[in-house]
KEVEXLO-397349 format. One line per 3 residues: for each residue x, y, z of C-alpha. Coordinates in pm, whole numbers. Example, Ala and Ser with C-alpha at 12.3 -4.5 7.8 and 13.67 -1.06 7.14 Angstrom:
BEGIN
1230,-450,780 ~ 1367,-106,714;
//
This chain:
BEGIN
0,0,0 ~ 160,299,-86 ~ 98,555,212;
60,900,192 ~ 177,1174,466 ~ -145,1303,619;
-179,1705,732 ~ -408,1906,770 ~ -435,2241,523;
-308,2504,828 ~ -40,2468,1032 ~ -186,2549,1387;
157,2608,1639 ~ 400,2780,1368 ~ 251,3109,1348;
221,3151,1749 ~ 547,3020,1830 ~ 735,3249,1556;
613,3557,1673 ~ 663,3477,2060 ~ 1004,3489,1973;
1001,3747,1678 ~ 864,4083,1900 ~ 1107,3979,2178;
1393,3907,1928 ~ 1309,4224,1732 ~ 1272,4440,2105;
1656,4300,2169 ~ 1773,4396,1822 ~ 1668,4750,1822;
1786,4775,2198 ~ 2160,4645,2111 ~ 2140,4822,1772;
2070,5144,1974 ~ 2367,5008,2231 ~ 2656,4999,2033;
2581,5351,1842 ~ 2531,5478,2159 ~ 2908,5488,2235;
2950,5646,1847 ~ 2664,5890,1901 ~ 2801,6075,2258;
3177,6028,2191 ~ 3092,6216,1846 ~ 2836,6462,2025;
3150,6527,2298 ~ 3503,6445,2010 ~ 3370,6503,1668;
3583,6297,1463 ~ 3847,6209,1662 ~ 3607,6038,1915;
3437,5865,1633 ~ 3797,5753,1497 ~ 3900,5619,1836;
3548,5383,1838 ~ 3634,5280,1467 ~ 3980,5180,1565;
3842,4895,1844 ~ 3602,4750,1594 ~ 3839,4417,1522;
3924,4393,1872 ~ 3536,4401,1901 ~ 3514,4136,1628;
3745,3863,1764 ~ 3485,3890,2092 ~ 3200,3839,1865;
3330,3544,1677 ~ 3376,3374,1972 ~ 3125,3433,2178;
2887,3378,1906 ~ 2980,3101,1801 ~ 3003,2938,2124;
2669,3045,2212 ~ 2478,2999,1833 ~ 2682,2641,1801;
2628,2549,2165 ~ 2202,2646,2125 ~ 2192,2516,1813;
2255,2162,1942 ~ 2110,2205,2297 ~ 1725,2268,2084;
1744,1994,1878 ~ 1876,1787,2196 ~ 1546,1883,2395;
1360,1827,2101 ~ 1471,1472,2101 ~ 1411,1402,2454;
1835,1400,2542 ~ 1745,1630,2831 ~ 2104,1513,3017;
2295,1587,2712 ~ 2162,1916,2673 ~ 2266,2043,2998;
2588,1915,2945 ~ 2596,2099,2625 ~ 2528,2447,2853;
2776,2355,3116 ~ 3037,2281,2815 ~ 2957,2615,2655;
3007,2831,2991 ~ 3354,2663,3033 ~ 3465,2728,2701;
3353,3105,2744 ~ 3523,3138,3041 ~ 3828,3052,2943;
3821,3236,2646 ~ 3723,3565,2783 ~ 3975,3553,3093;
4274,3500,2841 ~ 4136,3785,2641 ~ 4127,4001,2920;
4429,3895,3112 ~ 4656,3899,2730 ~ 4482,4190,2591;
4555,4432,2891 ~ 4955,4315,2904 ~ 5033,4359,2541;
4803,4698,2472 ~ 5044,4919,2308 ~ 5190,4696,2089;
4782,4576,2015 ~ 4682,4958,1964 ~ 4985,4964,1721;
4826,4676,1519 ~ 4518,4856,1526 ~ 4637,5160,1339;
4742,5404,1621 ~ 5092,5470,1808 ~ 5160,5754,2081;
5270,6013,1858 ~ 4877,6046,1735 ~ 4851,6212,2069;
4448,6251,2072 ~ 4368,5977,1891 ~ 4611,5707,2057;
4471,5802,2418 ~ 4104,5773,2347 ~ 4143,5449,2157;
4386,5331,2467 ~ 4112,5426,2723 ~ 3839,5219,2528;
4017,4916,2469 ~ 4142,4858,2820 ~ 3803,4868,2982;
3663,4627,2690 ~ 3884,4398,2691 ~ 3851,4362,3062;
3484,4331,3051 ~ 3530,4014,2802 ~ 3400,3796,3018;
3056,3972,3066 ~ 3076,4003,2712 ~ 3056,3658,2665;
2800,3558,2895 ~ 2573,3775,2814 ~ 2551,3672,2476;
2555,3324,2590 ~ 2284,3297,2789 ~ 2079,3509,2514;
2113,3246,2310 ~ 2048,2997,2528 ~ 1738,3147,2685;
1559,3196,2368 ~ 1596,2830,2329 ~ 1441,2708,2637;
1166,2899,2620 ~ 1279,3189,2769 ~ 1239,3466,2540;
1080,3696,2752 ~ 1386,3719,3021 ~ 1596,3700,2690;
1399,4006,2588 ~ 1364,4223,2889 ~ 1729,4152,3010;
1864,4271,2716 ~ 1618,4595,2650 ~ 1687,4683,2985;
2094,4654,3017 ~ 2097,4846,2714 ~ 1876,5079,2798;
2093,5169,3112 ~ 2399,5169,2862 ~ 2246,5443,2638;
2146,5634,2963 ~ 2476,5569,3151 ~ 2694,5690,2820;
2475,6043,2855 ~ 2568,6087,3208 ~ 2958,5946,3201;
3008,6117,2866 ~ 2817,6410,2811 ~ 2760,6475,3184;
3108,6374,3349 ~ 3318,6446,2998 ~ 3472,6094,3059;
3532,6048,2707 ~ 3580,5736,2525 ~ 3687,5540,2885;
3274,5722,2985 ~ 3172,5511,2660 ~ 3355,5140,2733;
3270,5203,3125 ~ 2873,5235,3025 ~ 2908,4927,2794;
3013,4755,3061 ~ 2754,4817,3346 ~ 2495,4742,3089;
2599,4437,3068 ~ 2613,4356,3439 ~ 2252,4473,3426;
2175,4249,3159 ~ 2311,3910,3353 ~ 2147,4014,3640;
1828,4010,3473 ~ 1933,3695,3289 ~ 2015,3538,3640;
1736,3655,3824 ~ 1457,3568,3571 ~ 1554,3223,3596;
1515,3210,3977 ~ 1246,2969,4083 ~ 1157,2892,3732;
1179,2554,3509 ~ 1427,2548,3303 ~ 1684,2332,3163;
1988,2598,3185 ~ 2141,2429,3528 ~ 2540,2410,3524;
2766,2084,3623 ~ 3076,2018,3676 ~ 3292,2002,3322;
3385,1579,3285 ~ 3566,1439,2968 ~ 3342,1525,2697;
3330,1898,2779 ~ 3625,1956,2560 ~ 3467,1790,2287;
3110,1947,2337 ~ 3322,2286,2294 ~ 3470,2188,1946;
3202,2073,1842 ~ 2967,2363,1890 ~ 3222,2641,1831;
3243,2455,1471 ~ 2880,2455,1399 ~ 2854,2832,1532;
3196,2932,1304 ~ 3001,2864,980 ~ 2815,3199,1056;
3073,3370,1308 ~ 3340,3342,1093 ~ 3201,3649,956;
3345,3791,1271 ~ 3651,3761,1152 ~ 3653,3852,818;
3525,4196,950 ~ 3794,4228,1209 ~ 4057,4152,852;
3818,4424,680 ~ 3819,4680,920 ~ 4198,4675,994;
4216,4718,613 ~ 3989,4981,586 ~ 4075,5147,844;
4465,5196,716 ~ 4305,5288,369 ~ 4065,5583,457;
4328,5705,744 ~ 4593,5766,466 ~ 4303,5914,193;
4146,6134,415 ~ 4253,6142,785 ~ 4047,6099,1073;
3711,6220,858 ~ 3723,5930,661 ~ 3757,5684,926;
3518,5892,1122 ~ 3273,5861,788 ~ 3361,5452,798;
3218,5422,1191 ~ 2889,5657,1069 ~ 2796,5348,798;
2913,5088,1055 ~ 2693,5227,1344 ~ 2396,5323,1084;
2425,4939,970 ~ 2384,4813,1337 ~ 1989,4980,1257;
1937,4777,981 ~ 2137,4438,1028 ~ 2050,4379,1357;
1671,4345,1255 ~ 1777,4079,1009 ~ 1990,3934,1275;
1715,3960,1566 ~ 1476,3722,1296 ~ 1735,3433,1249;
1750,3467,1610 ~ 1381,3415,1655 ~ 1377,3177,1391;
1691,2965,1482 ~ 1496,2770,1813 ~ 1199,2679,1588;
1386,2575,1244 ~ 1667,2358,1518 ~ 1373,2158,1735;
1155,2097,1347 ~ 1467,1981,1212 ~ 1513,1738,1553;
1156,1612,1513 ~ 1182,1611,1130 ~ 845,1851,1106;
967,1938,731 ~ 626,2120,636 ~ 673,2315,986;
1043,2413,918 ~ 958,2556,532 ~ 635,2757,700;
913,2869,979 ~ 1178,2986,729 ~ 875,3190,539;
737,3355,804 ~ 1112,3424,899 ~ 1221,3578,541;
911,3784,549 ~ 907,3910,835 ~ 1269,3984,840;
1279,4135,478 ~ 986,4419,601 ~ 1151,4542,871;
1495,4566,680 ~ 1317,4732,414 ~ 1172,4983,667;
1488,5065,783 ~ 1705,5089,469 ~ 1409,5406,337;
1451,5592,650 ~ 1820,5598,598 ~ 1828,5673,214;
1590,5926,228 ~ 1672,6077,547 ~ 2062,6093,604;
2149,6429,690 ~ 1951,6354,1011 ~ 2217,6029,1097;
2499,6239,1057 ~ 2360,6512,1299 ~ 2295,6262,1521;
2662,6161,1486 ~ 2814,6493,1564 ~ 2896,6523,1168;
2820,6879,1060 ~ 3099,7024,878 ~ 2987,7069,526;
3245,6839,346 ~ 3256,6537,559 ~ 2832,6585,625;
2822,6549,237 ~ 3024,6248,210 ~ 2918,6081,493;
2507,6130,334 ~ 2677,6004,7 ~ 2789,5676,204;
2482,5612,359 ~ 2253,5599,63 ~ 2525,5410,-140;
2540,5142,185 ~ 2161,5097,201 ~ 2158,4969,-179;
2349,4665,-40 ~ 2173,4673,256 ~ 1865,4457,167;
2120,4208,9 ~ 2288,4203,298 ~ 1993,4088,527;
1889,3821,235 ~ 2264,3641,325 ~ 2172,3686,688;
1829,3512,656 ~ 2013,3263,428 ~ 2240,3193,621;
2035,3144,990 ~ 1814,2836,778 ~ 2079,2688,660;
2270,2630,986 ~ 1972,2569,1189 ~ 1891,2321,1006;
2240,2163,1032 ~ 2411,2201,669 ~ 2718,2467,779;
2920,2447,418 ~ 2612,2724,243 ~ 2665,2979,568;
3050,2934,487 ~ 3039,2990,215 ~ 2813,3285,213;
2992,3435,465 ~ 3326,3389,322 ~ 3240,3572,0;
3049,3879,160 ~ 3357,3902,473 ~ 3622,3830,252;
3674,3655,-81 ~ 3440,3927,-256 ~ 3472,4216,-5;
3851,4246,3 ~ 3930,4297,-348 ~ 3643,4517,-392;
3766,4728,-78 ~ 4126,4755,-298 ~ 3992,4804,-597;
3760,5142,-541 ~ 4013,5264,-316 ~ 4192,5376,-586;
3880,5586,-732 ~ 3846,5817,-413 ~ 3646,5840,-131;
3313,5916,-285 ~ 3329,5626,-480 ~ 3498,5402,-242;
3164,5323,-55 ~ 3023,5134,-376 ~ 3220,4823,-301;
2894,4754,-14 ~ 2676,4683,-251 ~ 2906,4554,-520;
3028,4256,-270 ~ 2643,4203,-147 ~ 2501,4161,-446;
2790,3950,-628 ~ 2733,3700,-320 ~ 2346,3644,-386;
2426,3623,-740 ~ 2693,3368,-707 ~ 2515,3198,-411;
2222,3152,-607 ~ 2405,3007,-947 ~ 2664,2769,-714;
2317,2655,-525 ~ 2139,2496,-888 ~ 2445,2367,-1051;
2516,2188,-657 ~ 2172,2106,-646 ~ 2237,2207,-269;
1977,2157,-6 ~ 1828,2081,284 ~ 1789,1749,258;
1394,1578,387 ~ 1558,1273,419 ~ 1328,1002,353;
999,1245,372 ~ 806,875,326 ~ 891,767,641;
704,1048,811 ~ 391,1043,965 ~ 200,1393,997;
-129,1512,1078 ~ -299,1764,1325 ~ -600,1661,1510;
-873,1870,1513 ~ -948,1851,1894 ~ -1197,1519,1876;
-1237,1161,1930 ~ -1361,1110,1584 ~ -1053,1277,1443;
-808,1065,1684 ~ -975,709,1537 ~ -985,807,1165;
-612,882,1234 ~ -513,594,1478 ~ -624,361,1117;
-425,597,888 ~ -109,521,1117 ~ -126,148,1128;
-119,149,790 ~ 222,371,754 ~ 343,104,1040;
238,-163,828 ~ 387,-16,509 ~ 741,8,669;
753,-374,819 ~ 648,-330,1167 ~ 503,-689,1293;
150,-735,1428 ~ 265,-640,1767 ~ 480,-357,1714;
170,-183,1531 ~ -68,-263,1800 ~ 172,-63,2028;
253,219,1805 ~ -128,261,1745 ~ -225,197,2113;
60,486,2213 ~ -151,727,1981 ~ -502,641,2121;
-412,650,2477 ~ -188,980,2413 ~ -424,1144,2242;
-769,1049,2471 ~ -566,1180,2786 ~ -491,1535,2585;
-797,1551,2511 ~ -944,1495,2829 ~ -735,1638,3058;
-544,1897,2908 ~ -825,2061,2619 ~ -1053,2276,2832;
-1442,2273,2728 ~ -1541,2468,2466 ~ -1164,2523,2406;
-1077,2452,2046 ~ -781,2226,2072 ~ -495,2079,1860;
-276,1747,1859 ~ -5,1767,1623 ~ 147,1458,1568;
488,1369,1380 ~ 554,940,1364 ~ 903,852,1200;
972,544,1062 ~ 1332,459,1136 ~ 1566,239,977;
1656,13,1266 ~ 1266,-41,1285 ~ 1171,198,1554;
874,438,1539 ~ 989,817,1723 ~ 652,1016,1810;
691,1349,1853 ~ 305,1515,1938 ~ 269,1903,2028;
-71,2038,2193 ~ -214,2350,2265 ~ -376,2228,2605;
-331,2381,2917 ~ 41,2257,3062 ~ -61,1905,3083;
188,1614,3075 ~ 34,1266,3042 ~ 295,1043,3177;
231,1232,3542 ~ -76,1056,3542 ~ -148,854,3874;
-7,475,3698 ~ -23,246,4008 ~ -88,-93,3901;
-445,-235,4004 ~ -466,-344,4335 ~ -170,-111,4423;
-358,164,4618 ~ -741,211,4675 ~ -869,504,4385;
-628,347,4100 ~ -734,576,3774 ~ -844,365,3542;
-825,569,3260 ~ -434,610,3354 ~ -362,215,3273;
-289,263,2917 ~ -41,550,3004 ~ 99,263,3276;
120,-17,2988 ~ 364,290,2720 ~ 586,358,3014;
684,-12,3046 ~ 718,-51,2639 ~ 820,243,2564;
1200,293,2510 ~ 1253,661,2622 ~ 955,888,2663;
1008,1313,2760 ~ 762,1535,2847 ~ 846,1971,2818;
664,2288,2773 ~ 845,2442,2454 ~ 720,2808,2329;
356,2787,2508 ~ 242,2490,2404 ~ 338,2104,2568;
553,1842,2369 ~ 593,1494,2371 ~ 839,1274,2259;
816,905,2267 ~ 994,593,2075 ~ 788,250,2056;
//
């Protein structure tokens, strides 16, 4: 009998789960995006250029944090969802305790090596002591970031984490609020106290103590799976292993840190501290437009990992749409303001002499061309590695960091400054393009596997539906071998599942939803994987005493008694409102 995947025509949990994340993702972006021009806006409000120089100057220093710490903490979430979302509860803690060790160790070294070897690292970056000006406020910076590493890093780290345990809404107000202070605490130290650039790293810093707090303190007395252990044997390779999978996207870190020290030398010998000063306007302006891209492949990183884990293919493609959509308004929102409106950006910037206002407007609206290109790779790039397949993100991000960007950043510096900003969206373009053709002569994708061995349907909330389905699924079992046995099981496991959702967990008059996922395996197994909109309801805490046990045994409990002796592993946890099951027979 050839079988057919059952679903229904809507997908019922997508839509709610995206945008639980999305407005708390998108609250974070604009928050950090506001953040780290904060520093650029009051130093250049306070130092005009050479203030704006002096922030330019730190970027790669700034870069090497990110890589890291992003890729710990992307790589490190990205296997800790689809863990959960496979029942592997124990591993995934492990995965968190591995990732906060790695950090740590990281961020101390930075700290500790960064601080003993600063001159001859302010040197690399482009500045010695004869700049006078220049080589102070970029000293003054750099010694209170690099000491703040480590809150760098777990900040960011638990961010990611958070949003993947269904935590969004700590992920959300922690960071809104520590950056929130920041912006408010650069004001004071740098406008108010004239602190200068050391004003602008010291706010940075307190924000993010604020932050963790939050982080910390949100998580008191709630359930959770973020609980640290002691490192053992397999926390070195945990750490590989998820700083690899997070490097397919973070290397991007680094190819800006390359880009920037490039630049950087380039505009400083065209055009002095204006051009670099110019350079850290389009940086900081970006931060308004990428980080909205950025804040959707956040949101839709935890959903596209756990439907990959439960191999939920329609789910995932509805995910990544909702996710390019969403993500491509709000860039596109963005990107008008600041082509139509620059003159405004560089006021807020502390850029109003005439010459450098000019070229600085001049940047912006060339940058914003390549903007929406820009957030398309982003997008691109967040599906792909959610879904495990790192070698398109790589690639992606190799071309637009380095391979494409590079040459274009030698080649129109030799046409001047005003033209020099065209190799944006030059390099952003030429990587869709390229992308696109490597992608159909490949034939690269994300593989569905077998997509026959999958089992999918949502139940409308009655009996009715749960029978005409329960007959649909021992056909699939018997289609892929299972004996007369193993199908009674696998179909038993459904009805008794499914009658105690609907009985305990779906409220009257509620209208309720069973989505249910069966995979076939190869070694003959059958994986259930069934989300619900109930109320938080798990079935497997169901009084089970064996008859006879106890006087007021619940009957209707016996089946759920008779699936936790056959089944092999069975995991019960509230993900992104709703509750979800997963169960091999």
């Amino acid at each position: 009998m050839k079988h057919q995947i059952w679903k229904t025509g809507k997908d019922r949990f997508t839509g709610p789960m995206y945008y639980k994340l999305w407005w708390p993702a998108m609250l974070s972006s604009a928050g950090w995006a506001l953040s780290d021009m904060a520093d650029a806006v009051v130093v250049g409000q306070r130092m005009g250029a050479t203030g704006l120089a002096a922030i330019s100057l730190i970027l790669p220093v700034y870069m090497i944090n990110c890589m890291v710490a992003h890729g710990l903490g992307l790589g490190g979430s990205i296997q800790f969802s689809t863990l959960l979302s496979n029942g592997q509860e124990a591993k995934a803690k492990k995965v968190f305790s591995a990732i906060l060790l790695g950090a740590a160790v990281c961020s101390l070294s930075t700290a500790v090596f960064g601080n003993l070897f600063i001159t001859q690292l302010l040197g690399l970056l482009g500045t010695v002591r004869e700049d006078g000006a220049l080589f102070y406020s970029t000293r003054d910076y750099l010694q209170i970031l690099l000491g703040a590493a480590p809150l760098f890093y777990l900040s960011n780290i638990l961010n990611y984490f958070l949003r993947n345990d269904s935590c969004q809404k700590i992920a959300g107000i922690g960071s809104v609020t520590g950056n929130i202070c920041d912006i408010a605490l650069n004001i004071f130290l740098v406008l108010g106290m004239n602190m200068g650039t050391r004003g602008a790293a010291l706010s940075t810093a307190l924000g993010q103590v604020i932050t963790i707090s939050i982080y910390l303190g949100g998580l008191w007395k709630r359930e959770h799976h973020l609980h640290m252990e002691l490192p053992g044997r397999e926390s070195m390779g945990l750490i590989l292993s998820c700083m690899r999978d997070g490097m397919a996207t973070s290397v991007q870190y680094l190819y800006q840190m390359i880009f920037f020290l490039i630049c950087n030398n380039i505009l400083i010998r065209m055009s002095g501290e204006s051009g670099v000063a110019v350079f850290d306007l389009v940086q900081n302006t970006s931060y308004l437009i990428l980080y909205l891209y950025e804040g959707t492949a956040r949101a839709m990183q935890p959903i596209l990992s756990t439907y990959h884990g439960e191999h939920n293919y329609r789910g995932r493609r509805y995910a990544a749409i909702l996710g390019f959509l969403s993500g491509i308004l709000a860039g596109s929102l963005m990107i008008s303001l600041v082509v139509l409106f620059p003159r405004y950006f560089c006021l807020l910037f502390g850029i109003r002499d005439g010459a450098t206002q000019a070229a600085a407007m001049g940047a912006l609206r060339i940058y914003g061309l390549g903007a929406f290109f820009a957030g398309i790779s982003i997008l691109t790039c967040n599906y792909y590695q959610s879904c495990e397949k790192f070698l398109a993100p790589f690639l992606i991000e190799t071309m637009r960091g380095i391979a494409i960007l590079l040459p274009c950043t030698i080649l129109f510096s030799n046409f001047g400054t005003g033209k020099f900003w065209w190799l944006f969206p030059i390099t952003e373009i030429s990587t869709c393009v390229i992308f696109l053709v490597w992608k159909k002569i490949a034939r690269y994708t994300v593989e569905e596997e077998d997509s026959s061995r999958v089992f999918q349907y949502t139940i409308e909330g009655n009996a009715a539906d749960l029978a005409e389905v329960c007959q649909g699924l021992e056909g699939f079992c018997e289609q892929w071998g299972a004996s007369v046995k193993q199908q009674y099981f696998v179909v038993m496991t459904l009805e008794e599942l499914g009658m105690a959702i609907l009985t305990h967990g779906i409220r009257e008059n509620a209208k309720g939803y069973i989505q249910i996922t069966v995979i076939a395996g190869e070694d003959g197994k059958f994986k259930f994987h069934l989300r619900d909109n109930a109320v938080k309801f798990n079935p497997f805490s169901l009084e089970t005493e064996k008859a006879g046990a106890s006087e007021g045994v619940n009957l209707d409990a016996m089946g759920i008694l008779v699936l936790k002796e056959k089944a092999e592993e069975f995991y019960y946890q509230r993900y992104q409102g709703f509750n979800s099951l997963v169960l091999t027979i």
